[in-house]
N, C-alpha and C positions, 0 to 999 in steps of 0.2 A: 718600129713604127712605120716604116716603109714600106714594108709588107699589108700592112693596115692600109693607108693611104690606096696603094694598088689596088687593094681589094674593093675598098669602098669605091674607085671610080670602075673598076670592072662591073661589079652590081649597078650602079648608075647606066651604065651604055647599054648593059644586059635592059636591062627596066624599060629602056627611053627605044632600043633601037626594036626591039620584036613589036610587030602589031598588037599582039594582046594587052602594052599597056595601055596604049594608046586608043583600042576600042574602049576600057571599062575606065579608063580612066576619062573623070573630064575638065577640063583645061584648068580649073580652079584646084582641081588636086597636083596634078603638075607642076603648079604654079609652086604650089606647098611644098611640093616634094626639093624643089630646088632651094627653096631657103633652107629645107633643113639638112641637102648636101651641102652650099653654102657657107653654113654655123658649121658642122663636122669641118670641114675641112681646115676652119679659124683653129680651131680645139688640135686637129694634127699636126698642123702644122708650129702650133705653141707646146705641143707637148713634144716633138721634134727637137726643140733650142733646146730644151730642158734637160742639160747634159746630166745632172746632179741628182734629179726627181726622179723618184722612182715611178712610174710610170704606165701601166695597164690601159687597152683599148678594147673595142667591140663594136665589131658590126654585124646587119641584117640585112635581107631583102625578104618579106614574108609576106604569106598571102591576104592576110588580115592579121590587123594589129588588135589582139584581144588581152583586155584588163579587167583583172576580177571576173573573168567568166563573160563579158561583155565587148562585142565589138567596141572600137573606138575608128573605126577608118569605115563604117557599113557594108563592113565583107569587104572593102576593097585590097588592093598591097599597100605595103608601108613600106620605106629607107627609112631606118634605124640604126643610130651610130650611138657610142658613148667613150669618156676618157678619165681616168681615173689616175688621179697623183699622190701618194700615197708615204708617208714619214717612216722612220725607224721604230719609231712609238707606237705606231697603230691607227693614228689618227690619218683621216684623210677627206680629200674635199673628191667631189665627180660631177660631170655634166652628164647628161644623156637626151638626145633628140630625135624625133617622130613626126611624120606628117599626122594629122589626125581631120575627121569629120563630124562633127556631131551636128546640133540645131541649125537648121538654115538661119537662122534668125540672129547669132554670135558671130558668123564667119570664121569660127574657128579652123583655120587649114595647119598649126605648126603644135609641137608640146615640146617642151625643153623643161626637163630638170636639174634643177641641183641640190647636191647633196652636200652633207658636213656630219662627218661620224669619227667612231673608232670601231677595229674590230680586230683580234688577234684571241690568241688561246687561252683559256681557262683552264685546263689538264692537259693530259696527251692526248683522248680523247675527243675533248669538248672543246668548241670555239664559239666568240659570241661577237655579232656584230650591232653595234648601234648607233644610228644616225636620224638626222633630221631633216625629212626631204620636203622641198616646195616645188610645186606644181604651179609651170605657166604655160600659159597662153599667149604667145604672141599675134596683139593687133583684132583683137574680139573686144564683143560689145558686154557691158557688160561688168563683175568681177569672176571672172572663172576660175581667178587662181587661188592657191589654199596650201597651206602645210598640213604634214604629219610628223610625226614621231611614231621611230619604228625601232623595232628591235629581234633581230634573229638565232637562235641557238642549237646549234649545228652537234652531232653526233660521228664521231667517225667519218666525215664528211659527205655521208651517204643519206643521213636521215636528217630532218631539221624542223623545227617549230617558231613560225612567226608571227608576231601581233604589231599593230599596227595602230594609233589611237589618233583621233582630229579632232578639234572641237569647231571646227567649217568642212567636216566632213561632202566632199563633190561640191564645195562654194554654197552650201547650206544653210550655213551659217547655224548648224544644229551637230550634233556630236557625233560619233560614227566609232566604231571598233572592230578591227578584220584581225581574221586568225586563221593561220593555215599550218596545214601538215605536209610536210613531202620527204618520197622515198625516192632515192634512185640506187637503180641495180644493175652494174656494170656486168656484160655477158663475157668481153674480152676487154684488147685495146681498140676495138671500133665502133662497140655496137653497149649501147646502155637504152635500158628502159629507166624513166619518170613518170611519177604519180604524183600529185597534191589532192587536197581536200580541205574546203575553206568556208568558214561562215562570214556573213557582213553582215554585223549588228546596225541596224538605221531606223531604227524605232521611231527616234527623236524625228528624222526627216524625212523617211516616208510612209511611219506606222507600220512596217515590215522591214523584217529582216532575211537574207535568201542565203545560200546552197549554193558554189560550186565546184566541180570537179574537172580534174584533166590525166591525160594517160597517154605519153607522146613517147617517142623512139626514135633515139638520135644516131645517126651514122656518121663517124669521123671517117671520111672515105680520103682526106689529105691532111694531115695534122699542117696549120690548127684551123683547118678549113671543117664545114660539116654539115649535113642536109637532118634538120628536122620534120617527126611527122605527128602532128598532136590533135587529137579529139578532146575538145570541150563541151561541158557540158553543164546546164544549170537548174534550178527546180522553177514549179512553177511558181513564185513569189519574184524570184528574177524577171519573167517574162512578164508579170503584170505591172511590172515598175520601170522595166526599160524593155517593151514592148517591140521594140526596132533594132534593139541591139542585144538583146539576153535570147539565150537557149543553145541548140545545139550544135555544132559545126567543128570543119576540119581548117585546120591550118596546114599549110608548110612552108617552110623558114631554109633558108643560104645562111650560114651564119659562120662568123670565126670570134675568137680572143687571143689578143696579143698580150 
């Protein structure tokens, strides 16, 4: 976890100290970006004490923070941390937190989630994970937040299928259903290609449902350190429902897991 900690404040000074954040970013995303190193750092340093807990972490620094195929930061970068504690059973609880931007009108600058699941093996082959995650909003107008139930089932740990079901589907207050497919295809110990493919059922909340896809290529260039590079892409039913944030664009990501 020390390793984490390092990392996460390396990515921080990296972010804060080159101009280019500081040109595209503007003072209200800053503002964000510092509570949600802030919270991270609450989460490392309690998973730290936690002699006993088993214990997984994760961090980011990426160029835009994209969900379901849609911006959530409008092409800006995101800090991205998460921590995960985890029983002999399978069960386990996690946080994870994001700057984010959406409507001027919510003041949305933070996301922090939590989870509460289990996930462990079905066969030798097969593993399935299932939890129940809520989405917040810290200090928006408004209720922007909202649960799901999710559940994911894994192949040989390369291929994997997940649905996800809401009945406040994006604070809708109307139902929602996402389903994805992804492949990944390791070339060595460095270098693995990823693919998904996903629908989002939202009939109910916005009379359409969209399309999308991604195809990124991760570099372990210092274990467990690693540079992503990923193309997203969406149909057009995405871009006529989130018109500012759906369609096509590239990311790249700093990322590790401890």
């Amino acid at each position: 976890m020390e390793n984490l900690r390092a990392f996460t404040e390396y990515l921080v000074a990296w972010a804060f100290r080159y101009s280019f954040a500081r040109k595209i970013m503007h003072f209200e995303k800053i503002q964000a970006i510092r509570k949600v190193v802030a919270a991270i750092s609450v989460l490392l340093l309690g998973a730290a004490t936690s002699v006993q807990a088993q214990v997984s972490g994760n961090v980011a620094l990426t160029s835009d923070y994209v969900w379901r195929g849609s911006s959530q930061t409008r092409e800006k970068p995101a800090v991205q941390a998460g921590v995960k504690y985890a029983h002999d059973s399978g069960f386990y609880a996690s946080a994870w937190g994001s700057n984010v931007k959406f409507k001027p009108d919510n003041n949305a600058s933070s996301e922090f989630d939590i989870a509460l699941g289990w996930s462990g093996k079905l066969a030798e082959d097969w593993a399935l994970d299932a939890y129940y995650l809520r989405y917040q909003y810290p200090g928006t107008q408004g209720s922007p937040n909202w649960n799901e139930v999710n559940a994911a089932l894994t192949w040989r740990d390369n291929y994997w299928l997940s649905v996800g079901r809401s009945t406040n589907a994006m604070a809708s207050k109307t139902t929602g259903t996402y389903a994805l497919i992804g492949v990944r295809y390791p070339v060595n110990e460095k270098w693995r290609f990823e693919g998904t493919l996903a629908r989002y059922f939202l009939d109910s909340a916005y009379a359409d449902s969209y399309t999308h896809g991604s195809l990124g290529v991760v570099w372990g260039f210092q274990a467990p350190f690693e540079a992503r590079l990923t193309l997203h892409g969406t149909d057009s039913a995405a871009k006529r429902m989130f018109p500012s944030m759906a369609g096509s664009r590239v990311e790249f990501a700093l990322q590790a897991s401890f």
